[in-house]
N, C-alpha and C positions, 0 to 999 in steps of 0.2 A: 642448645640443651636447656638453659634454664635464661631468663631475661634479662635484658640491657636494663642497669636502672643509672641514673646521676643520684650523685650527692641528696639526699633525703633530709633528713632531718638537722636542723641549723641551729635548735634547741639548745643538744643537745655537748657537751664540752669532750674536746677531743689533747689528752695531753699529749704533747711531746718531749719525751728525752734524749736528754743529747748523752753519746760517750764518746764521741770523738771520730777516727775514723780521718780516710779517704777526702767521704764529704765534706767533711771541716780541715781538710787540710789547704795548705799553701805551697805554690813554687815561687822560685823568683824570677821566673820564665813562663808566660801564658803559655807555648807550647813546650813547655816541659811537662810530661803525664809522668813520671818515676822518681825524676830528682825532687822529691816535695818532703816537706812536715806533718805529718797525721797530725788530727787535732788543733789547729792553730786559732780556727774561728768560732768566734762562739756560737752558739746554735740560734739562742735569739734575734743574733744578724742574720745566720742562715735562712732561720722559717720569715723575716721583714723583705727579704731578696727573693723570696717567690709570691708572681702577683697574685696568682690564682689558691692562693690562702688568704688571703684576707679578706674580714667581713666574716670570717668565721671563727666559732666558739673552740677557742685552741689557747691552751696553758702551756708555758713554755719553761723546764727545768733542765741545767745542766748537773746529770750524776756523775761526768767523767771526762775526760777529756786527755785519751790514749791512745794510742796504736792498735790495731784491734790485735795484733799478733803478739801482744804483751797483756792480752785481758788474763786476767787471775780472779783469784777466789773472792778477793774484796771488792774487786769490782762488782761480782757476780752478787754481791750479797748486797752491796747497798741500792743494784738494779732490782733484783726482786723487791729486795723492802718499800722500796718507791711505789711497785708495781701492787703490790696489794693493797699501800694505802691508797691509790687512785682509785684501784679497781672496784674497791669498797664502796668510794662515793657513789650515792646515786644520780649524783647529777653527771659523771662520766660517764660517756657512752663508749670508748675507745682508748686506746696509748696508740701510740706510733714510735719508734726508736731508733734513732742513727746510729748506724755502728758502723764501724770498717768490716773490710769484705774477710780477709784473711778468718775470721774464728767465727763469722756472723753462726754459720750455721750448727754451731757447738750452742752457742746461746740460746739460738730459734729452739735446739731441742730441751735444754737446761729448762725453759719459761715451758717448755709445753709440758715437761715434768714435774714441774714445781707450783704452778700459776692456780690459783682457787676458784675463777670463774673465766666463762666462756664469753666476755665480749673480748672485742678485736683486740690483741697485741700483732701489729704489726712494725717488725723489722727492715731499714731501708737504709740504702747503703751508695755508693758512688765508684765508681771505677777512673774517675777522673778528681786533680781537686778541685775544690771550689774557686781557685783561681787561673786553669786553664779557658781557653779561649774560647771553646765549645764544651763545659763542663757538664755532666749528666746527672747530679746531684739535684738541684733545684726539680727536673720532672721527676726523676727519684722519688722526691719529698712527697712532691706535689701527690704522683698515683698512690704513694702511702696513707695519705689523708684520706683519696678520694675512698680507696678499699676500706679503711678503717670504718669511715663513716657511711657504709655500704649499707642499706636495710638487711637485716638475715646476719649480718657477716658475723663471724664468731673463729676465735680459735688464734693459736697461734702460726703466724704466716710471716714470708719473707717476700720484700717487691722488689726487683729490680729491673731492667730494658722493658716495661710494659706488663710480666708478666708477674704471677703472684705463686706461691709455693706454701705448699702446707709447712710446718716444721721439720715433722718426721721425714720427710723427703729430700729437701733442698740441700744443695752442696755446690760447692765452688768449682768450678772443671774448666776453667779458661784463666790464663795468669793476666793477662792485660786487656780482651776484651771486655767491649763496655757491656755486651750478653754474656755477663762469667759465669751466670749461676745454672742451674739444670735441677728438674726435677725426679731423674731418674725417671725409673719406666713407667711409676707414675702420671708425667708429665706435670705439666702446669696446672693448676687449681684454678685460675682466673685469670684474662687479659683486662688491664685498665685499657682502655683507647677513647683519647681524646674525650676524656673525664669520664667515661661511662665502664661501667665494671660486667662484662662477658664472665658471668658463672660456667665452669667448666665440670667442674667435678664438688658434691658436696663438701659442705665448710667443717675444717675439722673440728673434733673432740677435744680438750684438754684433757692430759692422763692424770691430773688428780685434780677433780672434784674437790668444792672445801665439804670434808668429810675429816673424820678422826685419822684416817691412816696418812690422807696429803698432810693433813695440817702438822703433822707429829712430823713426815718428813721435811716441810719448810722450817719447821723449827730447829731440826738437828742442823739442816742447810745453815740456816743462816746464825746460829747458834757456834759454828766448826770453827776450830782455830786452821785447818787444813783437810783437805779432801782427803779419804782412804788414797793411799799410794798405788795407784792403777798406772802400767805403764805400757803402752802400743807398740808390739815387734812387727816383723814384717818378715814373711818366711820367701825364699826367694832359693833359687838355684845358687850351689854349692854352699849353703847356709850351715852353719856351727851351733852351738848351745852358749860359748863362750858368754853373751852382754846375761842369760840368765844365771848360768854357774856366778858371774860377779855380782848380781842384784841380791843373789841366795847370801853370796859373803859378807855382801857390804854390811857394815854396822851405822848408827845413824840411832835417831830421834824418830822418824819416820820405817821404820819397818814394811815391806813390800807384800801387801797385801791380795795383788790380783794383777794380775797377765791378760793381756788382748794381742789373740796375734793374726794378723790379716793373713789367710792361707792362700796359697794359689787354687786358683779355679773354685772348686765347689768345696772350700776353706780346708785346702789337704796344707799339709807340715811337712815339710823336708826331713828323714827320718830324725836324721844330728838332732834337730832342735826340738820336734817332737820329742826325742826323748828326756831333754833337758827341760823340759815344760813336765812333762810326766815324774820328774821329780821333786818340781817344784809343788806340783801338787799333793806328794808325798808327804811336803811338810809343809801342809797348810792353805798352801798359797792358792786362793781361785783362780782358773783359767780357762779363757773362753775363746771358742773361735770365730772370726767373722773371715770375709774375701775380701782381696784386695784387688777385687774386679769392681768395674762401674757397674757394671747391667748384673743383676739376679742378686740370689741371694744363698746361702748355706741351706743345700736340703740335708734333713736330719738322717743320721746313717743308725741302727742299733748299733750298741756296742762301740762305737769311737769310744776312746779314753778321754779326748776333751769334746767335752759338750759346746753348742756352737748357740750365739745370736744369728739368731736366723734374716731377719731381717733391717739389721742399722750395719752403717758405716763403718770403718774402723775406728773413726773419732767420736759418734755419737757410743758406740759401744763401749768404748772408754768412758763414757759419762754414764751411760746405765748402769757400770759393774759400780763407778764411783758410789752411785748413787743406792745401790741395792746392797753395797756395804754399810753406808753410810745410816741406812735404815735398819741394818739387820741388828 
């Protein structure tokens, strides 16, 4: 559908950030893939141990060095702030970002809602550590560069086993395979193979432009002592109201803002909790439905009593309502 190109432009500087992760982590066992330490190495060792990066124009910064299943707000916040003062430069042409697999694709969407311009932010991850005995991190890296520094490329994207994923799509669906990630019915955006980037489907959009409404949002972003209190249910058979009747009670510092709750099938509520969401909406609190199916998405019904994200995740939807409080 659209042309094979290699690595183009050598010009041009491509940074990498490290947060830690999989990739950087350590066993005390080359074949141990589970028993390991996220984050142990540092990324500048990481990016010196793959050959097929060198000789190229590549910056190397560590923002973080975590677990990816323990990323927070501050994490999130001094990634973005790195991210637009790169992005600014005109002599970068690209980022590239190590993360661990566990939250990558809550990031991938965070950056494609946040992020001011359309060159490449590309997220890249490992399902092995970096000191297993056939570790997949080091090509990981490598097809991260190659897409980043891709003629055309733009937008925020995730690479892992070969292939490449817009933001808005990608997600985790295998717990130990080294192919964990999926692009949903979308499918894949690009295959890197054997350094060459196979375009599949046009390179995405960032959803805010630096215009006055993004900018105003990366500021409250990164300005937040804490995200709006958004919290993810999951409606399921013989399902209760009980976890929202206690979110309504609990008292706190943080006040509960917005409900997401993953519906069965075409995002239906078990009546119980339905109704316990319909009261919480009573007093205030926004609530939104998404499915806690892989494939489709919430078609819009009149008249439901909660209104549905029609098309994200249960996890990025949590990050949109975050995010559309955080702005309002």
């Amino acid at each position: 559908m659209f042309p094979a190109n290699k690595i183009a432009d050598d010009r041009s500087v491509t940074v990498v950030l490290g947060t830690g992760g999989t990739i950087a982590g350590r066993s005390a066992r080359a074949d141990d893939h589970v028993g390991y330490v996220s984050g142990e190495i540092a990324l500048a060792d990481l990016v010196a141990n793959v050959p097929g990066l060198q000789g190229l124009q590549l910056e190397v910064e560590q923002v973080a060095q975590i677990d990816s299943k323990d990323m927070d707000l501050r994490v999130w916040q001094a990634l973005v702030q790195r991210l637009v003062h790169h992005l600014a430069r005109p002599e970068v042409g690209s980022v590239v970002i190590t993360h661990g697999t566990d939250t990558l694709e809550e990031t991938a969407f965070l950056l494609h809602s946040l992020l001011p311009s359309d060159k490449p932010v590309v997220l890249t991850c490992a399902m092995r550590p970096a000191s297993a005995l056939m570790a997949d991190g080091p090509q990981n890296l490598l097809d991260a560069v190659t897409l980043a520094r891709h003629p055309g490329a733009k937008g925020a994207m995730a690479v892992c086993a070969g292939q490449a994923f817009a933001a808005l799509d990608v997600c985790k669906v295998h717990s130990y395979r080294l192919d964990a990630f999926d692009g949903g019915e979308a499918g894949a955006l690009a295959l890197i193979e054997n350094g060459q980037v196979r375009q599949l489907h046009p390179w995405p959009v960032m959803h805010a432009p630096n215009h006055d409404a993004g900018h105003d949002l990366r500021q409250r972003f990164l300005s937040a002592a804490a995200l709006p209190s958004v919290t993810l249910l999951t409606s399921h058979a013989d399902a209760d109201g009980l976890i929202v009747q206690a979110l309504l009670a609990s008292a706190g510092d943080r006040s509960m803002q917005g409900l997401v709750v993953a519906g069965t099938g075409n995002g239906t509520v078990h009546r119980t909790l339905a109704a316990a969401l319909a009261a919480a909406q009573e007093q205030g609190v926004r609530v939104v439905r998404t499915t806690r199916c892989a494939r489709g998405q919430v078609l819009a019904q009149s008249g439901h009593a909660l209104p549905e994200i029609s098309a994200l995740s249960p996890v990025k939807a949590r990050l949109a309502l975050a995010m559309e409080l955080l702005s309002a």
